[in-house]
Each structure stands twice: as structure tokens, then as C-alpha cells.
N, CA, C and O atoms as CSV, one atom per row, in Angstrom:
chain,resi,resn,atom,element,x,y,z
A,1,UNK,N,N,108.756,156.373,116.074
A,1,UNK,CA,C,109.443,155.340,115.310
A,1,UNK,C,C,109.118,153.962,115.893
A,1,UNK,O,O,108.871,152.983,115.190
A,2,UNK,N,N,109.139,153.960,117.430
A,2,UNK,CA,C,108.510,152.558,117.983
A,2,UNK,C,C,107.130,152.427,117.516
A,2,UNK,O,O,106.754,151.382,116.985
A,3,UNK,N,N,106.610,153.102,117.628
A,3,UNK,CA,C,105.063,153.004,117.039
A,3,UNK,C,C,105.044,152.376,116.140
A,3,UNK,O,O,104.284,151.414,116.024
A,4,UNK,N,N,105.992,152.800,115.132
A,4,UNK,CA,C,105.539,152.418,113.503
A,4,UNK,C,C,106.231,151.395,113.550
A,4,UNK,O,O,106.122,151.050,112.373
A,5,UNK,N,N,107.138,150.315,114.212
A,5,UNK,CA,C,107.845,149.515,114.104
A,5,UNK,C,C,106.893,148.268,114.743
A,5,UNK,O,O,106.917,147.090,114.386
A,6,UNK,N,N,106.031,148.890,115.818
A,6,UNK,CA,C,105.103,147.910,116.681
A,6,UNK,C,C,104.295,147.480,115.494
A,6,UNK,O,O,104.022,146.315,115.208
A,7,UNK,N,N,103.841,148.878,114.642
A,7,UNK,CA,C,102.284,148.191,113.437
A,7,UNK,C,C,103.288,147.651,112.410
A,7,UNK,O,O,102.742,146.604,112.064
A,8,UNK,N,N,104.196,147.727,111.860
A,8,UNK,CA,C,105.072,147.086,110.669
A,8,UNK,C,C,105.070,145.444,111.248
A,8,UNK,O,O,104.455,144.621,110.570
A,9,UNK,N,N,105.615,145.090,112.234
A,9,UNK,CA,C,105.496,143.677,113.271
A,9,UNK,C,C,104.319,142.933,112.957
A,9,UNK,O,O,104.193,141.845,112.394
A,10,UNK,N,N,103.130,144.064,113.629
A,10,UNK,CA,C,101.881,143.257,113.870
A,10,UNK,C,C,101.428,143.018,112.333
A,10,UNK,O,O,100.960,142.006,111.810
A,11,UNK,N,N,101.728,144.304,111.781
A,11,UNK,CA,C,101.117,143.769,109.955
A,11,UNK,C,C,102.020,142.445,109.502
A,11,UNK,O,O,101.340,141.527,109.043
A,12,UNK,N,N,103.063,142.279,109.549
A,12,UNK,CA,C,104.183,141.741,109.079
A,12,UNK,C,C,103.351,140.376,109.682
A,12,UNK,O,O,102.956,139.685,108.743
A,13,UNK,N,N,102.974,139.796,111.075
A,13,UNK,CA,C,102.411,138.822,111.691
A,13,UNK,C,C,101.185,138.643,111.187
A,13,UNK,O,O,101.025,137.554,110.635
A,14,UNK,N,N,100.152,139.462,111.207
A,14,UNK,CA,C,98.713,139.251,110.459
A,14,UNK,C,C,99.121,138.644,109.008
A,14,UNK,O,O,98.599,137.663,108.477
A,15,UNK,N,N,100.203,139.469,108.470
A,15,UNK,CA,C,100.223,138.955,107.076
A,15,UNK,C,C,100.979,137.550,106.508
A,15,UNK,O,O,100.968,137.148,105.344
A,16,UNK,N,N,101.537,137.021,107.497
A,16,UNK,CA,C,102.011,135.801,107.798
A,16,UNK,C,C,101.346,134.696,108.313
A,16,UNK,O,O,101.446,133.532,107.923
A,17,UNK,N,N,100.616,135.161,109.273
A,17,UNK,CA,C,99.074,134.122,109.509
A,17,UNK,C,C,97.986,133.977,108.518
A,17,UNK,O,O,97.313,132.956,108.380
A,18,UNK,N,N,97.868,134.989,107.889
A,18,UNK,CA,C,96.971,135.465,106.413
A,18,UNK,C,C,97.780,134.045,105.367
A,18,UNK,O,O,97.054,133.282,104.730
A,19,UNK,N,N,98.828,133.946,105.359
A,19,UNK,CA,C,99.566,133.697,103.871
A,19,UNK,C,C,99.470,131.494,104.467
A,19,UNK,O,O,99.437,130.464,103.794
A,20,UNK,N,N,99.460,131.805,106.177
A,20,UNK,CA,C,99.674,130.104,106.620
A,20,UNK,C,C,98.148,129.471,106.036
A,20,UNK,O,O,97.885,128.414,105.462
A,21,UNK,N,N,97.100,130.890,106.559
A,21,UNK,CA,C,95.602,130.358,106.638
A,21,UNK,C,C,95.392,130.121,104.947
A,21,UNK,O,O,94.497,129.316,104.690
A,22,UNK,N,N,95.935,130.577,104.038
A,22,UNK,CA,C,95.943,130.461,102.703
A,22,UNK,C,C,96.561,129.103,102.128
A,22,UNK,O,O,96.437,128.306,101.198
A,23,UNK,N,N,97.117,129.292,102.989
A,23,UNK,CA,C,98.511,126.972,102.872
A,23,UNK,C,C,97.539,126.453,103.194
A,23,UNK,O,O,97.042,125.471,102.643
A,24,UNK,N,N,97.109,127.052,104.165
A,24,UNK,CA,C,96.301,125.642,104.938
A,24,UNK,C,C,94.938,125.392,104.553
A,24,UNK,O,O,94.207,124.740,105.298
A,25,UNK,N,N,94.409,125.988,103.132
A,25,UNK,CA,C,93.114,126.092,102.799
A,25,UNK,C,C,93.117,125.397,101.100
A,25,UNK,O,O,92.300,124.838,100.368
A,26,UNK,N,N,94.814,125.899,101.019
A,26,UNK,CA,C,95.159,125.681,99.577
A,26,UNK,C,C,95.028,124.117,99.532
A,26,UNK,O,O,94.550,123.381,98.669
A,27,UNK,N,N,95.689,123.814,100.909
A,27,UNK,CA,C,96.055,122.010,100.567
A,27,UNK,C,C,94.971,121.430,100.910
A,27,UNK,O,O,94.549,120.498,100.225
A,28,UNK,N,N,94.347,121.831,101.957
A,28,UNK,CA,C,92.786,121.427,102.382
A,28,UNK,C,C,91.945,120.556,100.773
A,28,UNK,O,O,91.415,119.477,100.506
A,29,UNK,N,N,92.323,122.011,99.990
A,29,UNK,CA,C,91.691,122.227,98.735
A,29,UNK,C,C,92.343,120.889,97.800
A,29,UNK,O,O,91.637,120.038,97.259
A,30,UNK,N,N,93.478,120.919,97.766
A,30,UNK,CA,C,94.497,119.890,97.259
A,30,UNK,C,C,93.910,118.696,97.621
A,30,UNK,O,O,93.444,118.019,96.704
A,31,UNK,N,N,93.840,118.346,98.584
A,31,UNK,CA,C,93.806,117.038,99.333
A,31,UNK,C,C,92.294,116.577,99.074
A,31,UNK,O,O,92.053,115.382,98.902
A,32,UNK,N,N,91.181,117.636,99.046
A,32,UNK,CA,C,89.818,117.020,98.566
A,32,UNK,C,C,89.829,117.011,97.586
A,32,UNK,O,O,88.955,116.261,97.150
A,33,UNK,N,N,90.687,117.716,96.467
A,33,UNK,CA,C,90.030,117.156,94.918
A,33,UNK,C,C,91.132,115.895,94.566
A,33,UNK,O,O,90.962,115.284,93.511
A,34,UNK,N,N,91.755,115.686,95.062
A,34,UNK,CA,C,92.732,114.397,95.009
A,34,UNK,C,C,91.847,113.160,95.541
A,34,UNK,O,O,92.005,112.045,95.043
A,35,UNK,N,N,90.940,113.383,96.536
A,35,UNK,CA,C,90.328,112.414,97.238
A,35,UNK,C,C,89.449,112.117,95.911
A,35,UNK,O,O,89.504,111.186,95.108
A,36,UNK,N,N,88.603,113.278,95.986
A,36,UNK,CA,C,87.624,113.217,94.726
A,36,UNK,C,C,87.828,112.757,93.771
A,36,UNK,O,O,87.087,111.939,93.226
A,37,UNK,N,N,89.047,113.236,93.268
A,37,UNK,CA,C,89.566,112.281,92.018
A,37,UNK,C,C,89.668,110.588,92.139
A,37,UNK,O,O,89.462,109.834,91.188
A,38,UNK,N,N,89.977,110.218,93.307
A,38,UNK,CA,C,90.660,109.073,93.399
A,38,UNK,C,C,89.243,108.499,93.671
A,38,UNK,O,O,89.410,107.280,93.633
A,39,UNK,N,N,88.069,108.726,93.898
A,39,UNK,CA,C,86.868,108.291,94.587
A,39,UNK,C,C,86.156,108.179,93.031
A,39,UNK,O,O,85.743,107.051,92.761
A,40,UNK,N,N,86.021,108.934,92.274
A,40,UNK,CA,C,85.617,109.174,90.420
A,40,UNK,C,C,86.426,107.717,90.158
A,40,UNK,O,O,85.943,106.897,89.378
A,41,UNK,N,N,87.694,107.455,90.867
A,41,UNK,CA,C,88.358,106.908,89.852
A,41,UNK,C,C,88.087,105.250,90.000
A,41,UNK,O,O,87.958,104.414,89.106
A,42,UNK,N,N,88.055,105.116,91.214
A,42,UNK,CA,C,87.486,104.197,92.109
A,42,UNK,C,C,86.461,104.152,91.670
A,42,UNK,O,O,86.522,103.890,90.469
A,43,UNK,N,N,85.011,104.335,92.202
A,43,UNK,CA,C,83.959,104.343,91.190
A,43,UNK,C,C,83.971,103.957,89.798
A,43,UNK,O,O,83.082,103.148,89.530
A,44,UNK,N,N,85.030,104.438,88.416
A,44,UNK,CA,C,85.048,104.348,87.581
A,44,UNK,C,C,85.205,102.890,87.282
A,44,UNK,O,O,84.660,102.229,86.398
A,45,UNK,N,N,85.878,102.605,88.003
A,45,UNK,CA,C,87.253,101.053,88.302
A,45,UNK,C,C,86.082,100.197,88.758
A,45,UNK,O,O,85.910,99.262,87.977
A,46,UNK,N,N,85.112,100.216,89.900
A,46,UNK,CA,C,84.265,99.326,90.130
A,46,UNK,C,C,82.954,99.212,88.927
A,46,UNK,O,O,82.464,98.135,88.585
A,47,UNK,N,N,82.606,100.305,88.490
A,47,UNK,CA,C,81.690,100.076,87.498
A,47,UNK,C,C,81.874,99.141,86.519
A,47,UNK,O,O,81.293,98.080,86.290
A,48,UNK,N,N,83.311,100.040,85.661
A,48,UNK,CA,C,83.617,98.743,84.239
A,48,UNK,C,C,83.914,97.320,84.864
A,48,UNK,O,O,83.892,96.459,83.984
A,49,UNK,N,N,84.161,96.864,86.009
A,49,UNK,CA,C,84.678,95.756,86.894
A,49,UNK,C,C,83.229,95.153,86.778
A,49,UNK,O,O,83.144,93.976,86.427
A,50,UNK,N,N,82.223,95.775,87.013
A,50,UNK,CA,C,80.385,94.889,87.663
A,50,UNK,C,C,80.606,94.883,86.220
A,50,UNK,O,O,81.253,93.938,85.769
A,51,UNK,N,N,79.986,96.184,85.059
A,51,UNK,CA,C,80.087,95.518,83.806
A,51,UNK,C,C,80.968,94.575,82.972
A,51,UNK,O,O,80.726,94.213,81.821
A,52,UNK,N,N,81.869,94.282,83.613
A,52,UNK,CA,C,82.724,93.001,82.646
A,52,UNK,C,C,82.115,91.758,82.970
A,52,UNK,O,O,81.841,90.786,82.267
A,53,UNK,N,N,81.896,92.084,84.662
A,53,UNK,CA,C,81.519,90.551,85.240
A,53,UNK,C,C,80.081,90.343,84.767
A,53,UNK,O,O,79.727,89.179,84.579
A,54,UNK,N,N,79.293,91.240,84.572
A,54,UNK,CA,C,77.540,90.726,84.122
A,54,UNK,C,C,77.915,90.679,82.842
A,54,UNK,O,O,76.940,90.168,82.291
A,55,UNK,N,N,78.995,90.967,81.745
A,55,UNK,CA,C,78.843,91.015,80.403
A,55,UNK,C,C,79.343,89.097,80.380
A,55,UNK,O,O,78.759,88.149,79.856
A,56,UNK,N,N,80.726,89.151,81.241
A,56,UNK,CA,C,80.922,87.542,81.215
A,56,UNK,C,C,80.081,86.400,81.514
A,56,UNK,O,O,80.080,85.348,80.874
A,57,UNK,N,N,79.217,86.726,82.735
A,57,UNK,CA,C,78.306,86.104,83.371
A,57,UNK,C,C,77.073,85.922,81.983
A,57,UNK,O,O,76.416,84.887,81.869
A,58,UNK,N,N,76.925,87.131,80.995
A,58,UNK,CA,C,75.968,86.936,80.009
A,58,UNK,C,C,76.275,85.825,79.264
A,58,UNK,O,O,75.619,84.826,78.970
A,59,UNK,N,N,77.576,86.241,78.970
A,59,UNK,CA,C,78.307,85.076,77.691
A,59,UNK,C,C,78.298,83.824,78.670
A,59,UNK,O,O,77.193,83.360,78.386
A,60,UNK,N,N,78.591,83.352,79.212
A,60,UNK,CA,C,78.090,82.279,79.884
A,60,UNK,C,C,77.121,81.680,79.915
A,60,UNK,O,O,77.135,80.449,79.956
A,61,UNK,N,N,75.787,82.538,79.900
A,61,UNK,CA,C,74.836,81.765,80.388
A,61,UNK,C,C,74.404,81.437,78.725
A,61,UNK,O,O,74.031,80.307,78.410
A,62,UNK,N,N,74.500,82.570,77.697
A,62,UNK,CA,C,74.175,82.061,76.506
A,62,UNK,C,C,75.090,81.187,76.095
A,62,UNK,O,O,74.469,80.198,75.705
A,63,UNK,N,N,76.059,81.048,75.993
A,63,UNK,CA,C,77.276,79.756,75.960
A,63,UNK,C,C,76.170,78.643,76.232
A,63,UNK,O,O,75.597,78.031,75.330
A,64,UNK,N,N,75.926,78.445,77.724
A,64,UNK,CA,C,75.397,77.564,78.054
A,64,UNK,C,C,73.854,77.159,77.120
A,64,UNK,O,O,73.574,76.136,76.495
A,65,UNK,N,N,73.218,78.171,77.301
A,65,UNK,CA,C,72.058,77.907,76.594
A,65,UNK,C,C,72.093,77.036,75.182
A,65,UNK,O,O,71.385,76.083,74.856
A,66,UNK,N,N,73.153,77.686,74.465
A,66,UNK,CA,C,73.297,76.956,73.154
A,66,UNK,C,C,73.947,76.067,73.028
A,66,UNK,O,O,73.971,75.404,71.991
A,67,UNK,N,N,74.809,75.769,74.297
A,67,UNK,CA,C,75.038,74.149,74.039
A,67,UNK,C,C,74.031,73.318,74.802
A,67,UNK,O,O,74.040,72.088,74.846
A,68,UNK,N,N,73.191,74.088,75.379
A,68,UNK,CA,C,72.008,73.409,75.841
A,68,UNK,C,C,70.928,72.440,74.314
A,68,UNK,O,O,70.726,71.302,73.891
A,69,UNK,N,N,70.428,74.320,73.942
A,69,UNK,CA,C,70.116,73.688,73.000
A,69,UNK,C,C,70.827,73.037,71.964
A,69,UNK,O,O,70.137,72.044,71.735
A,70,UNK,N,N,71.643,73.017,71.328
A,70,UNK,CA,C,72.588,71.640,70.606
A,70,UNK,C,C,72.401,70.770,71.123
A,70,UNK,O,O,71.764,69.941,70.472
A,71,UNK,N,N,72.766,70.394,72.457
A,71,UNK,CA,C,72.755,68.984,72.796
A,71,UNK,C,C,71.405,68.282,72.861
A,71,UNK,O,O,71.343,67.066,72.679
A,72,UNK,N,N,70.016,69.219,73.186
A,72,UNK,CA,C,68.884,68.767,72.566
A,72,UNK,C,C,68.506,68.920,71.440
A,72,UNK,O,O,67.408,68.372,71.353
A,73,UNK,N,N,68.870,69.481,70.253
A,73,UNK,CA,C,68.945,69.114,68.316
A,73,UNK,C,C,69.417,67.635,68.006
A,73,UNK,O,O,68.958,66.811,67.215
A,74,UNK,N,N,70.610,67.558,68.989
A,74,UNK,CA,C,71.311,66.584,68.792
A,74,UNK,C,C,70.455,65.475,69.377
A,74,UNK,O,O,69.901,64.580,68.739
A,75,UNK,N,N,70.435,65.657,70.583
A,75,UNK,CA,C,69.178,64.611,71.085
A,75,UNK,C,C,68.396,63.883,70.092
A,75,UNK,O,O,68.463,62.715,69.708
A,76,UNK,N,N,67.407,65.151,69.669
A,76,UNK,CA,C,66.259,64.698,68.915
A,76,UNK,C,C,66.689,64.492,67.962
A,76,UNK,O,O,65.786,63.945,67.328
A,77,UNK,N,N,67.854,64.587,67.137
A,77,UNK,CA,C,67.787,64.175,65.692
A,77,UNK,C,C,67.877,62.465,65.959
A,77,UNK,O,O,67.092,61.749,65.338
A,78,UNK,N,N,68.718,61.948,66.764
A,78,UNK,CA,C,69.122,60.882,67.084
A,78,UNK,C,C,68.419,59.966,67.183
A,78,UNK,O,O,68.563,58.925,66.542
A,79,UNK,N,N,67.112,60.288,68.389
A,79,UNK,CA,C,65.679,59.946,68.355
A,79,UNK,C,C,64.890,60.017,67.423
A,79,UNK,O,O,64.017,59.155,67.523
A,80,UNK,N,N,64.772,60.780,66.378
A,80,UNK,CA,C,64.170,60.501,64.963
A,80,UNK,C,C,64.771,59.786,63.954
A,80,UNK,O,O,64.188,59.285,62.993
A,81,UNK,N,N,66.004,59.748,64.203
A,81,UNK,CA,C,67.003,58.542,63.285
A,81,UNK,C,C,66.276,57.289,63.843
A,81,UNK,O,O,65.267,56.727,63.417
A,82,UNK,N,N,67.083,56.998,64.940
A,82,UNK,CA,C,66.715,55.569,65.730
A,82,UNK,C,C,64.954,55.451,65.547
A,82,UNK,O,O,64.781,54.299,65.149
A,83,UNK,N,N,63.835,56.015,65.643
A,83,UNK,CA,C,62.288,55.993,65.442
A,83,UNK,C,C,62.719,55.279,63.619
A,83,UNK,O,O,62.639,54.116,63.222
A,84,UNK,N,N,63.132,56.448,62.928
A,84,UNK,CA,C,63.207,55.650,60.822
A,84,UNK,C,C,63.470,54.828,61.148
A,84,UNK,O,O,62.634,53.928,61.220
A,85,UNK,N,N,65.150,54.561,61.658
A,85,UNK,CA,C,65.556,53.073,61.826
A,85,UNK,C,C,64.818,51.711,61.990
A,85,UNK,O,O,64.869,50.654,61.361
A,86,UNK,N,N,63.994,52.207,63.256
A,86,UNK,CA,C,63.076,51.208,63.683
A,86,UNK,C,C,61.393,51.009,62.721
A,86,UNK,O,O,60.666,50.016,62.680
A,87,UNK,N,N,61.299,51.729,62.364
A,87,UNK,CA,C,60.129,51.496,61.325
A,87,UNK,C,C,60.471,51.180,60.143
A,87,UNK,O,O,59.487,50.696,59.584
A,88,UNK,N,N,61.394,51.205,59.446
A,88,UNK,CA,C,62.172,50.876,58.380
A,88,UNK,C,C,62.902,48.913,58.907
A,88,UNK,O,O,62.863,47.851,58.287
A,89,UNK,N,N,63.461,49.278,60.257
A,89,UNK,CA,C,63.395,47.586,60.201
A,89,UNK,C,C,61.679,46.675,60.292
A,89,UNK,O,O,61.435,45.555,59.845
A,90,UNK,N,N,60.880,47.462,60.898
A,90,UNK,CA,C,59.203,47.270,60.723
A,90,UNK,C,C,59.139,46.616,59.421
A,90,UNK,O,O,58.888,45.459,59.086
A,91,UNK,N,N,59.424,47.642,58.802
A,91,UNK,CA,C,58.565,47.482,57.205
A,91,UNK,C,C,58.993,46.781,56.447
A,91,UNK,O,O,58.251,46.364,55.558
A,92,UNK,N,N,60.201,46.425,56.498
A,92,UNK,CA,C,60.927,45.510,55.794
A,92,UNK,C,C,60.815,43.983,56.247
A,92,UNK,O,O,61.153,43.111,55.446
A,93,UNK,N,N,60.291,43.602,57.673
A,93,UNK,CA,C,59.890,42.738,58.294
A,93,UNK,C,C,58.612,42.453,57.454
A,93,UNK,O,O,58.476,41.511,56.674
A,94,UNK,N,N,57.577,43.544,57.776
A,94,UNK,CA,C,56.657,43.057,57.125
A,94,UNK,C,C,56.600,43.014,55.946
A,94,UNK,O,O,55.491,42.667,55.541
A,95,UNK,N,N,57.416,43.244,55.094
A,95,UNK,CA,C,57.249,43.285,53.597
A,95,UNK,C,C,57.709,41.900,53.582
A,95,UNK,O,O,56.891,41.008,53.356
A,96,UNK,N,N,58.912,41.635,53.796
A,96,UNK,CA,C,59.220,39.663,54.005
A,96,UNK,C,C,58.367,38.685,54.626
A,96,UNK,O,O,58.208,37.494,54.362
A,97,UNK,N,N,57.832,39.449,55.534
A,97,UNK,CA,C,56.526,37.812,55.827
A,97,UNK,C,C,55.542,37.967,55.119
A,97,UNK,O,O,54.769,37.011,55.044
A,98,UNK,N,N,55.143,39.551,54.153
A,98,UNK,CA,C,53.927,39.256,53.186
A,98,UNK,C,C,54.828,38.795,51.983
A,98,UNK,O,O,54.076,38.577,51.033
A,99,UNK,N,N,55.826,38.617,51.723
A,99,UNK,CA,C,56.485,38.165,50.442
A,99,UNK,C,C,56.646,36.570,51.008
A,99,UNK,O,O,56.672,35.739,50.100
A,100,UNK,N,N,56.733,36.155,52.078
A,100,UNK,CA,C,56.981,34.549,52.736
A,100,UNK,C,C,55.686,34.371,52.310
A,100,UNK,O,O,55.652,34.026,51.129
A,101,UNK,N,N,54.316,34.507,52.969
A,101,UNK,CA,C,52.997,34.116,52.497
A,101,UNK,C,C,52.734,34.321,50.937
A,101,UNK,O,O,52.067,33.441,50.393
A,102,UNK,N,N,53.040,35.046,50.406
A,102,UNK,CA,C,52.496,35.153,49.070
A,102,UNK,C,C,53.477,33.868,47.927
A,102,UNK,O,O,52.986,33.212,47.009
A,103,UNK,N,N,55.227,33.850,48.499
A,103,UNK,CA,C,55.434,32.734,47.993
A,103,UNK,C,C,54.689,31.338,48.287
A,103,UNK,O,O,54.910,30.483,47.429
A,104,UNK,N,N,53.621,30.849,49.625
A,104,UNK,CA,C,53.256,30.146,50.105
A,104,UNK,C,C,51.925,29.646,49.326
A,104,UNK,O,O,51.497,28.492,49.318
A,105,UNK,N,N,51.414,30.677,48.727
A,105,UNK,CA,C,50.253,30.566,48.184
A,105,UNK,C,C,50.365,29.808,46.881
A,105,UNK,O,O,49.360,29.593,46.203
């Protein structure tokens, strides 16, 4: 009866160290796919984060570009106004001093 009470013990202990080494493998287990998760998630979080900032950084620079170019349309129209302007006061100059000489004649 001691006999069988010594192996009931020792099973009873193996099977209790068996059931800790099973906790302690379970949470092991727990604790890396939680990491993992949180590392996916992280990752996830920095990616759309770089893509917002190069998508903003895009709109920016084309922002810029096109009020770049506008402000040189605008430029040059201005400069081709002011150029008519000035050949148009030309021509009208010279149309009055050939209309001054021709009354002269």
C-alpha cells in the first residue's frame, strides 16, 4: 500500500510539473503572438504614417509647382500686355508724326 501511495505522489508530482511546463509554454506562446501582433501593428501604424507623409509631401510639392507655374502665366501674360501696350503707344506715335508731316506738306 506504501508502494502504491509512493507512485500515486510521484505521478500526482510529474503530473503537476507536466500541467506548470504546459502554463509556462502556453503563456510563453501568449506573450509572443501578442508581441507579434503588436509589432504587425506597429509596422502597420508606421507604414500608413511614411505613406501619408510622402502622399502630403506630394501634394505639396505639386501645390507648389502650380502656383509656380501660375505665377509664371501670370508673369508672362503681363509681359506681353505691357510689350502690346508699348508698341501700340509706338504706333500711334508714329502714326501722329506721319499725320504731323503729311499735314505739313
Amino acid at each position: 500500500k506504501q508502494e502504491a501511495d509512493k507512485k500515486k505522489k510521484e505521478t500526482d508530482k510529474k503530473k503537476q510539473e507536466a500541467d506548470k511546463k504546459k502554463k509556462e509554454t502556453d503563456k510563453k506562446k501568449k506573450d509572443e503572438d501578442k508581441k507579434k501582433k503588436q509589432d504587425a501593428e506597429k509596422k502597420k501604424k508606421d507604414e500608413d504614417k511614411k505613406k501619408k507623409q510622402e502622399a502630403d509631401k506630394k501634394k505639396k510639392d505639386d501645390d507648389k509647382k502650380k502656383k509656380d507655374t501660375d505665377k509664371k502665366k501670370k508673369d508672362d501674360d503681363k509681359k506681353k500686355k505691357q510689350e502690346a501696350d508699348k508698341k501700340k503707344k509706338d504706333d500711334d506715335k508714329k502714326k501722329k508724326d506721319t499725320d504731323k508731316k503729311l499735314s505739313l506738306i
